[in-house]
C-alpha positions as CSV (number, residue, x, y, z in Angstrom):
1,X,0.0,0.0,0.0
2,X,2.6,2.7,1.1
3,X,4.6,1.9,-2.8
4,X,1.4,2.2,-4.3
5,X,0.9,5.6,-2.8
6,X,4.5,6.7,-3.0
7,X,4.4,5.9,-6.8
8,X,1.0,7.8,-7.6
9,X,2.5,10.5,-5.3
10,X,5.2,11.0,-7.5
11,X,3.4,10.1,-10.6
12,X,1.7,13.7,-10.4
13,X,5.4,15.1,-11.6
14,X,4.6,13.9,-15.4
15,X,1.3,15.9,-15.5
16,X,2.5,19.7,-16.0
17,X,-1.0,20.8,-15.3
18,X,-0.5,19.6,-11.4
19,X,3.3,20.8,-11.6
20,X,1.8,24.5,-11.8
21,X,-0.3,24.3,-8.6
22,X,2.7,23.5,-6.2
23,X,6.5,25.3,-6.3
24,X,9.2,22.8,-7.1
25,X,10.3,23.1,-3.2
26,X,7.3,21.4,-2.1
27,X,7.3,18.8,-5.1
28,X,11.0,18.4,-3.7
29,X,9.8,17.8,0.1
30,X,6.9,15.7,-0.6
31,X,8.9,13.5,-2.8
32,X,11.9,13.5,0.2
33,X,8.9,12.7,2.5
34,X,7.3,10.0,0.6
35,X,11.0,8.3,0.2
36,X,11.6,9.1,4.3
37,X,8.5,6.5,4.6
38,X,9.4,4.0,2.3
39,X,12.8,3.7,3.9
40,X,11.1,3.4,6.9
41,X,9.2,0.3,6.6
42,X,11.5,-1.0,4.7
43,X,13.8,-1.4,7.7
44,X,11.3,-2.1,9.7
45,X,10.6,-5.3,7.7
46,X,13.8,-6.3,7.8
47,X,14.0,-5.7,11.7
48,X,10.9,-7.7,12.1
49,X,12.4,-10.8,10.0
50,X,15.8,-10.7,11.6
51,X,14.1,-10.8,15.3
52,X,11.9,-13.8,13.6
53,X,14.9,-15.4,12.6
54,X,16.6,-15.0,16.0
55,X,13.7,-16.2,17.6
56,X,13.5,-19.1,15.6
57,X,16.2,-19.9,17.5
58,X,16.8,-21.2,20.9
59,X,17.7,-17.9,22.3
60,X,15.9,-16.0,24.6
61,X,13.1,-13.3,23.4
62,X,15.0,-10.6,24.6
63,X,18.3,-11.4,23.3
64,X,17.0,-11.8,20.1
65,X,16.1,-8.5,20.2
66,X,19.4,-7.4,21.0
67,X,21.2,-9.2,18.5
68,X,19.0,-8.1,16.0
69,X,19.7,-4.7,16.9
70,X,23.6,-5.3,16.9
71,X,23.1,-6.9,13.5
72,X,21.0,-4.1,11.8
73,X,23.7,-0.9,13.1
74,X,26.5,-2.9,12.2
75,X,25.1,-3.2,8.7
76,X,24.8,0.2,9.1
77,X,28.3,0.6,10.4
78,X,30.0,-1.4,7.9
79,X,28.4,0.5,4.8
80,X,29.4,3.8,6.4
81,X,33.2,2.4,6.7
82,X,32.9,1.3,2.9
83,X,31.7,4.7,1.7
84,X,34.9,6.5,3.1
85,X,36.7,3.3,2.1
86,X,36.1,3.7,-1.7
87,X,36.0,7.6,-1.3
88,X,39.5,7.4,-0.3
89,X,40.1,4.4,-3.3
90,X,38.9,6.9,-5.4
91,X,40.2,10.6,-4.5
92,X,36.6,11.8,-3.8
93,X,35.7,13.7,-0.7
């Protein structure tokens, strides 16, 4: 449901007709808004599977929840180390 907004959301871009009734800033922020969300539940989901998969488990509830935790900011970690990694591979700042 929330694609299926986003996409219709943004859809309104093509029709220049609708382009006249907003400024481009607020075309700009809805669009950053609408992307904000997906994001959101995007991570969300993949919290929610990890702590089913650590469940699955014979680990306590609450570790599970800790270890998925761990496991989703150093994801986040490691891709944060590889973009100064290659920026540095590659001379950009």
């Amino acid at each position: 449901v929330a694609g299926a907004a986003t996409s219709l959301g943004s859809a309104v871009v093509f029709f220049p007709k609708f382009v006249k009734f907003v400024s481009p800033r607020f075309l700009a922020g809805s669009l950053g808004l609408s992307a904000g969300v997906m994001l959101y539940n995007s991570f969300v989901e993949i919290f929610r599977k990890s702590l089913l998969a650590f469940s699955e488990t014979e680990i306590d509830q609450d570790l599970a929840y800790v270890y998925s935790t761990l496991s989703f900011f150093g994801g986040v970690i490691t891709i944060y180390v590889l973009d100064i990694v290659i920026a540095l591979i590659t001379g950009r700042k």
